[in-house]
C-alpha positions, 0 to 999 in steps of 0.5 A: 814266214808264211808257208804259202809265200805270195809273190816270189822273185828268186834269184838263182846264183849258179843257175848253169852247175849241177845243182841249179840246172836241177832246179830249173828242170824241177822248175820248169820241166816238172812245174815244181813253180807256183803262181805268183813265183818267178824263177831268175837262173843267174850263171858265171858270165852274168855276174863275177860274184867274187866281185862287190859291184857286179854283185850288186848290179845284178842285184839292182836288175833283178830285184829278187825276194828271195835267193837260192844260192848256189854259186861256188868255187868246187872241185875234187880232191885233188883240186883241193890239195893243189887250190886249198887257198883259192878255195878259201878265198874265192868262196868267202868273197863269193859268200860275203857278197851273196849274203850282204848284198842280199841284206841290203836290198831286203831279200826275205830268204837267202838258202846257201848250199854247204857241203858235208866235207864242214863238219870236224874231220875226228868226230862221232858219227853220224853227223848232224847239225848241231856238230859242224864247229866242233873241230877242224875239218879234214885238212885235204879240203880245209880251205873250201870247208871253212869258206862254207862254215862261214856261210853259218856264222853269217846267217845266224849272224844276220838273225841276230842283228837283223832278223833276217831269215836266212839259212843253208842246206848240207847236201850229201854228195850230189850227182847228176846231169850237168855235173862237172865230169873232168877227171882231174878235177870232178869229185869222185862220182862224175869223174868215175863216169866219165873214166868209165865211158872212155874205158867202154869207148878205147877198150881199156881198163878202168883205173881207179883212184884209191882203195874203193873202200871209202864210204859216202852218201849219195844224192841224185841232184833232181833229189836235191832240188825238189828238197831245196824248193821245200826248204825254201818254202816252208823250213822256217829255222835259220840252223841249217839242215842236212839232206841226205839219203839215210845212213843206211844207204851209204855205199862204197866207192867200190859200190859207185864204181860197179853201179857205173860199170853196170849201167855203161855195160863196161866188161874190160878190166877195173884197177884200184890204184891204192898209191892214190889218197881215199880223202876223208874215209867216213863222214856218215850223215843224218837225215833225222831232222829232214825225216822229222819234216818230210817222213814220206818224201822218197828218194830216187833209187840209187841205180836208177839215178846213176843210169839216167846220169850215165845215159845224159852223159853218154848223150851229152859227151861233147857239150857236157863239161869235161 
Protein backbone atom coordinates (compact mmCIF):
# COMPACT_ATOMS: atom_id res chain seq x y z
CA UNK A 1 0.00 0.00 0.00
CA UNK A 2 1.08 3.40 -1.02
CA UNK A 3 2.09 5.59 2.06
CA UNK A 4 0.28 8.54 0.58
CA UNK A 5 -3.30 7.08 -0.26
CA UNK A 6 -5.31 8.97 -3.26
CA UNK A 7 -8.72 9.39 -2.92
CA UNK A 8 -9.99 7.87 0.21
CA UNK A 9 -13.93 7.24 1.20
CA UNK A 10 -13.69 6.03 5.06
CA UNK A 11 -16.25 4.63 6.65
CA UNK A 12 -16.46 5.12 10.41
CA UNK A 13 -18.40 2.27 12.19
CA UNK A 14 -19.01 3.66 15.78
CA UNK A 15 -18.85 7.16 14.90
CA UNK A 16 -20.80 8.58 18.05
CA UNK A 17 -18.68 6.19 20.86
CA UNK A 18 -15.59 7.24 22.69
CA UNK A 19 -13.39 6.44 20.07
CA UNK A 20 -14.83 7.75 17.00
CA UNK A 21 -15.97 10.95 18.23
CA UNK A 22 -12.10 11.06 18.87
CA UNK A 23 -11.61 10.52 15.57
CA UNK A 24 -13.99 13.03 14.22
CA UNK A 25 -12.41 15.76 16.59
CA UNK A 26 -9.02 14.61 15.16
CA UNK A 27 -10.87 14.83 11.74
CA UNK A 28 -12.45 17.69 11.71
CA UNK A 29 -11.23 19.87 14.72
CA UNK A 30 -7.38 19.44 14.39
CA UNK A 31 -7.67 18.85 10.44
CA UNK A 32 -5.97 15.54 10.88
CA UNK A 33 -8.16 14.93 7.00
CA UNK A 34 -6.21 15.05 3.92
CA UNK A 35 -7.09 16.15 0.45
CA UNK A 36 -8.90 13.71 -1.55
CA UNK A 37 -10.27 11.94 1.81
CA UNK A 38 -13.78 11.75 2.92
CA UNK A 39 -14.54 10.97 6.41
CA UNK A 40 -18.29 8.99 6.79
CA UNK A 41 -19.20 8.72 10.98
CA UNK A 42 -21.62 5.95 10.87
CA UNK A 43 -23.80 5.36 14.48
CA UNK A 44 -26.22 2.57 15.88
CA UNK A 45 -29.32 4.42 14.47
CA UNK A 46 -27.87 4.07 10.66
CA UNK A 47 -27.33 0.81 10.86
CA UNK A 48 -27.94 -2.43 13.01
CA UNK A 49 -24.50 -3.91 12.21
CA UNK A 50 -25.56 -7.42 14.04
CA UNK A 51 -27.91 -7.59 11.13
CA UNK A 52 -26.50 -8.81 7.27
CA UNK A 53 -28.72 -6.65 5.47
CA UNK A 54 -28.48 -3.43 7.13
CA UNK A 55 -24.89 -4.09 6.82
CA UNK A 56 -24.93 -4.03 3.36
CA UNK A 57 -27.12 -1.58 2.65
CA UNK A 58 -25.05 0.80 4.53
CA UNK A 59 -22.20 -0.50 2.58
CA UNK A 60 -23.89 0.13 -0.96
CA UNK A 61 -24.68 3.82 0.16
CA UNK A 62 -21.61 4.99 1.17
CA UNK A 63 -19.34 3.11 -0.96
CA UNK A 64 -16.19 3.20 1.42
CA UNK A 65 -12.50 2.46 0.32
CA UNK A 66 -11.23 1.98 3.25
CA UNK A 67 -13.06 1.04 6.93
CA UNK A 68 -12.16 2.24 10.30
CA UNK A 69 -13.87 -0.04 12.57
CA UNK A 70 -15.14 0.64 15.59
CA UNK A 71 -18.69 -0.40 16.49
CA UNK A 72 -18.94 -2.88 19.58
CA UNK A 73 -20.87 -4.14 22.06
CA UNK A 74 -18.70 -3.01 25.59
CA UNK A 75 -19.29 -2.43 29.01
CA UNK A 76 -17.22 -2.97 32.45
CA UNK A 77 -16.89 -5.67 34.44
CA UNK A 78 -19.56 -6.24 35.94
CA UNK A 79 -21.58 -6.11 32.77
CA UNK A 80 -19.38 -8.54 31.53
CA UNK A 81 -20.17 -11.01 34.31
CA UNK A 82 -23.88 -10.65 34.05
CA UNK A 83 -23.58 -10.51 29.62
CA UNK A 84 -20.63 -12.75 28.96
CA UNK A 85 -22.86 -14.26 26.22
CA UNK A 86 -24.42 -11.74 24.44
CA UNK A 87 -21.10 -10.24 24.42
CA UNK A 88 -19.92 -13.45 22.55
CA UNK A 89 -22.45 -13.24 20.21
CA UNK A 90 -23.30 -9.76 19.63
CA UNK A 91 -19.70 -9.03 18.61
CA UNK A 92 -19.08 -11.75 16.53
CA UNK A 93 -22.13 -10.97 14.35
CA UNK A 94 -21.10 -7.45 14.31
CA UNK A 95 -17.46 -8.51 13.10
CA UNK A 96 -18.52 -11.03 10.84
CA UNK A 97 -20.42 -8.50 8.84
CA UNK A 98 -17.96 -5.61 8.97
CA UNK A 99 -15.41 -7.50 7.81
CA UNK A 100 -17.07 -9.90 5.01
CA UNK A 101 -19.18 -7.34 3.66
CA UNK A 102 -15.90 -5.12 3.64
CA UNK A 103 -14.64 -7.92 1.18
CA UNK A 104 -17.25 -7.94 -0.79
CA UNK A 105 -17.20 -4.58 -2.06
CA UNK A 106 -13.85 -4.33 -2.30
CA UNK A 107 -12.75 -2.14 0.60
CA UNK A 108 -8.64 -1.67 0.35
CA UNK A 109 -8.23 -1.62 4.39
CA UNK A 110 -10.42 -2.49 7.22
CA UNK A 111 -8.55 -1.39 10.82
CA UNK A 112 -10.86 -3.00 13.87
CA UNK A 113 -10.29 -1.89 17.34
CA UNK A 114 -9.49 -4.98 19.71
CA UNK A 115 -8.91 -4.75 23.18
CA UNK A 116 -5.97 -5.90 25.57
CA UNK A 117 -8.56 -7.98 27.84
CA UNK A 118 -7.67 -10.92 24.44
CA UNK A 119 -4.65 -11.71 25.39
CA UNK A 120 -4.08 -15.32 27.79
CA UNK A 121 -5.29 -14.38 31.40
CA UNK A 122 -1.93 -16.69 32.89
CA UNK A 123 0.87 -15.42 31.09
CA UNK A 124 4.54 -13.48 30.92
CA UNK A 125 4.40 -10.00 30.97
CA UNK A 126 4.52 -7.42 29.26
CA UNK A 127 2.41 -8.63 26.63
CA UNK A 128 2.83 -8.18 22.98
CA UNK A 129 1.62 -9.39 19.59
CA UNK A 130 2.84 -12.09 18.95
CA UNK A 131 0.92 -13.66 22.42
CA UNK A 132 -2.73 -13.19 21.93
CA UNK A 133 -3.71 -17.08 21.15
CA UNK A 134 -1.47 -18.40 23.79
CA UNK A 135 -4.32 -19.30 26.19
CA UNK A 136 -7.58 -18.50 27.73
CA UNK A 137 -8.36 -15.03 28.26
CA UNK A 138 -9.53 -13.80 31.80
CA UNK A 139 -12.91 -15.88 32.42
CA UNK A 140 -14.72 -12.30 33.80
CA UNK A 141 -14.88 -11.01 30.18
CA UNK A 142 -14.29 -14.32 27.96
CA UNK A 143 -17.18 -13.98 25.84
CA UNK A 144 -16.21 -10.37 24.67
CA UNK A 145 -12.29 -11.18 24.60
CA UNK A 146 -12.76 -14.16 22.08
CA UNK A 147 -15.50 -12.19 19.93
CA UNK A 148 -12.54 -9.88 19.33
CA UNK A 149 -9.78 -12.49 18.83
CA UNK A 150 -11.64 -13.56 16.11
CA UNK A 151 -11.50 -10.20 14.37
CA UNK A 152 -7.31 -11.91 13.94
CA UNK A 153 -8.22 -15.24 12.84
CA UNK A 154 -10.42 -13.42 10.17
CA UNK A 155 -8.13 -10.83 8.93
CA UNK A 156 -5.31 -12.98 8.42
CA UNK A 157 -7.59 -15.22 7.01
CA UNK A 158 -8.76 -12.63 4.54
CA UNK A 159 -4.69 -12.22 3.83
CA UNK A 160 -4.41 -15.70 3.10
CA UNK A 161 -7.04 -16.29 0.53
CA UNK A 162 -7.46 -13.09 -0.56
CA UNK A 163 -4.84 -10.81 0.11
CA UNK A 164 -7.01 -8.38 1.52
CA UNK A 165 -5.02 -6.04 3.60
CA UNK A 166 -7.03 -5.77 6.68
CA UNK A 167 -5.67 -5.44 10.37
CA UNK A 168 -6.43 -4.17 14.03
CA UNK A 169 -5.07 -2.18 16.43
CA UNK A 170 -4.89 -3.29 20.74
CA UNK A 171 -5.71 0.03 22.62
CA UNK A 172 -4.68 -0.07 26.34
CA UNK A 173 -7.65 1.08 28.11
CA UNK A 174 -9.32 4.43 26.66
CA UNK A 175 -10.61 7.20 28.23
CA UNK A 176 -12.12 10.41 27.29
CA UNK A 177 -14.83 12.69 26.06
CA UNK A 178 -17.73 10.99 24.98
CA UNK A 179 -17.10 7.81 27.24
CA UNK A 180 -19.63 6.04 28.30
CA UNK A 181 -19.95 7.34 32.18
CA UNK A 182 -22.73 4.67 33.51
CA UNK A 183 -21.60 3.59 36.97
CA UNK A 184 -23.04 0.07 36.81
CA UNK A 185 -22.00 -0.72 33.45
CA UNK A 186 -18.80 1.74 32.24
CA UNK A 187 -15.43 0.49 32.52
CA UNK A 188 -13.44 1.69 35.52
CA UNK A 189 -12.17 5.04 34.63
CA UNK A 190 -15.58 7.13 33.19
CA UNK A 191 -17.40 5.29 35.97
CA UNK A 192 -15.01 6.63 38.81
CA UNK A 193 -15.79 9.85 37.33
CA UNK A 194 -18.83 9.87 37.02
CA UNK A 195 -18.88 8.65 40.93
CA UNK A 196 -16.84 11.32 41.71
CA UNK A 197 -18.87 14.33 40.46
CA UNK A 198 -21.90 13.11 42.16
CA UNK A 199 -19.91 12.67 45.43
CA UNK A 200 -18.21 16.47 45.12
CA UNK A 201 -22.09 17.37 44.06
CA UNK A 202 -24.47 15.41 47.17
CA UNK A 203 -21.40 15.75 49.46
CA UNK A 204 -20.89 12.35 50.03
CA UNK A 205 -18.20 9.78 50.25
CA UNK A 206 -16.59 8.39 47.32
CA UNK A 207 -16.87 4.49 47.22
CA UNK A 208 -14.94 2.49 45.13
CA UNK A 209 -15.12 -0.79 43.99
CA UNK A 210 -12.49 -3.12 44.67
CA UNK A 211 -8.90 -2.72 46.43
CA UNK A 212 -7.67 0.09 44.03
CA UNK A 213 -4.36 -1.99 43.49
CA UNK A 214 -4.85 -3.23 40.05
CA UNK A 215 -2.64 -2.21 37.52
CA UNK A 216 -3.39 -0.79 34.02
CA UNK A 217 -2.41 1.17 31.20
CA UNK A 218 -3.99 4.04 30.14
CA UNK A 219 -4.66 5.99 26.90
CA UNK A 220 -6.37 9.32 26.39
CA UNK A 221 -8.79 8.51 23.23
CA UNK A 222 -7.69 11.76 21.27
CA UNK A 223 -4.18 9.70 21.63
CA UNK A 224 -5.89 7.02 20.30
CA UNK A 225 -7.25 8.49 17.39
CA UNK A 226 -4.22 10.46 16.12
CA UNK A 227 -2.39 6.77 16.42
CA UNK A 228 -5.56 5.17 14.25
CA UNK A 229 -5.37 7.91 11.12
CA UNK A 230 -1.45 6.71 11.43
CA UNK A 231 -2.39 3.14 11.13
CA UNK A 232 -4.37 3.65 8.60
CA UNK A 233 -2.43 5.36 6.47
CA UNK A 234 0.95 4.20 6.52
CA UNK A 235 0.98 0.49 8.85
CA UNK A 236 1.26 -1.79 6.34
CA UNK A 237 1.33 -5.44 8.40
CA UNK A 238 -2.17 -7.19 8.66
CA UNK A 239 -0.83 -8.58 12.52
CA UNK A 240 -2.33 -6.29 14.64
CA UNK A 241 -0.17 -3.86 16.94
CA UNK A 242 -0.49 -2.76 20.42
CA UNK A 243 -1.04 1.13 21.33
CA UNK A 244 -0.32 2.17 24.23
CA UNK A 245 1.73 4.42 26.67
CA UNK A 246 4.87 2.64 27.85
CA UNK A 247 4.71 0.02 30.61
CA UNK A 248 6.30 2.42 32.70
CA UNK A 249 3.55 4.46 33.04
CA UNK A 250 1.09 2.01 34.11
CA UNK A 251 -0.82 3.43 37.27
CA UNK A 252 -3.00 1.86 39.95
CA UNK A 253 -6.55 2.29 40.13
CA UNK A 254 -6.04 3.90 43.33
CA UNK A 255 -3.69 6.19 41.08
CA UNK A 256 -6.63 6.97 38.56
CA UNK A 257 -9.04 7.62 41.52
CA UNK A 258 -6.69 10.29 43.07
CA UNK A 259 -6.07 12.01 39.52
CA UNK A 260 -10.20 12.22 39.57
CA UNK A 261 -10.28 13.45 42.79
CA UNK A 262 -7.68 15.89 42.17
CA UNK A 263 -8.90 17.41 38.97
CA UNK A 264 -13.00 17.57 40.33
CA UNK A 265 -11.40 19.18 43.56
CA UNK A 266 -13.12 16.31 45.64
CA UNK A 267 -12.13 16.65 49.57
CA UNK A 268 -15.01 14.45 51.20
CA UNK A 269 -14.07 10.85 52.37
CA UNK A 270 -12.96 8.08 49.55
CA UNK A 271 -13.73 4.11 50.54
CA UNK A 272 -12.20 0.96 48.81
CA UNK A 273 -15.17 -1.67 48.91
CA UNK A 274 -12.68 -4.68 48.63
CA UNK A 275 -15.81 -7.34 48.65
CA UNK A 276 -16.19 -6.17 45.18
CA UNK A 277 -13.77 -8.12 42.34
CA UNK A 278 -10.61 -6.09 41.04
CA UNK A 279 -11.16 -8.12 37.42
CA UNK A 280 -7.80 -9.01 35.84
CA UNK A 281 -5.01 -7.86 38.35
CA UNK A 282 -2.12 -7.00 35.63
CA UNK A 283 -2.02 -7.14 31.97
CA UNK A 284 1.14 -4.84 31.49
CA UNK A 285 1.39 -4.12 27.51
CA UNK A 286 4.27 -3.30 25.24
CA UNK A 287 4.71 -0.47 23.05
CA UNK A 288 7.75 -1.73 21.51
CA UNK A 289 6.40 -2.40 18.08
CA UNK A 290 4.63 1.02 17.93
CA UNK A 291 7.94 2.80 19.31
CA UNK A 292 9.96 1.01 16.62
CA UNK A 293 7.40 3.02 14.34
CA UNK A 294 6.66 6.09 15.89
CA UNK A 295 9.96 6.78 18.24
CA UNK A 296 8.82 10.34 18.67
CA UNK A 297 5.04 10.20 18.58
CA UNK A 298 4.24 12.03 22.51
CA UNK A 299 1.42 11.08 24.52
CA UNK A 300 -0.80 13.58 26.43
CA UNK A 301 0.16 13.79 29.98
CA UNK A 302 -1.89 11.77 31.93
CA UNK A 303 -3.29 14.50 34.16
CA UNK A 304 -3.59 16.66 31.81
CA UNK A 305 -6.24 14.03 29.85
CA UNK A 306 -7.80 13.02 32.99
CA UNK A 307 -8.67 17.29 33.64
CA UNK A 308 -9.96 17.78 30.20
CA UNK A 309 -12.12 14.43 30.83
CA UNK A 310 -13.42 15.74 33.81
CA UNK A 311 -14.14 19.31 32.67
CA UNK A 312 -16.00 17.92 29.34
CA UNK A 313 -17.99 15.58 31.78
CA UNK A 314 -18.91 18.17 34.35
CA UNK A 315 -19.66 20.23 31.32
CA UNK A 316 -21.58 17.73 29.44
CA UNK A 317 -23.66 16.06 32.55
CA UNK A 318 -26.90 16.13 31.19
CA UNK A 319 -26.29 15.27 27.51
CA UNK A 320 -23.26 12.64 28.28
CA UNK A 321 -24.20 9.15 28.47
CA UNK A 322 -24.86 7.95 31.84
Amino acid sequence: MEKQIGTMRVLVTGGSGLVGKAIQHVVKEEGGAREGEEWIFLSSKDADLTNAAETRAIFEKHRPTHVVHVAAMVGGLFRHLRQNLDFWRNNVCINDNVLQTAHEFGVVKVVSCLSTCIFPDKTTYPIDETMIHNGPPHESNSGYAYAKRMVDVHNRACWTQYGRRYTAVIPTNIFGPHDNFNIEDAHVLPALVHKTYKAKRDGTALEVWGSGHALRQFIYSLDLARLYLWVLREYDEVEPIILSVGQEEEITIKDVVDAIVEAFGFTGPVIYDTSKSDGQMKKTASNAKLRSYRPDFTFTPFQTAIKETCDWFAANYDSARK
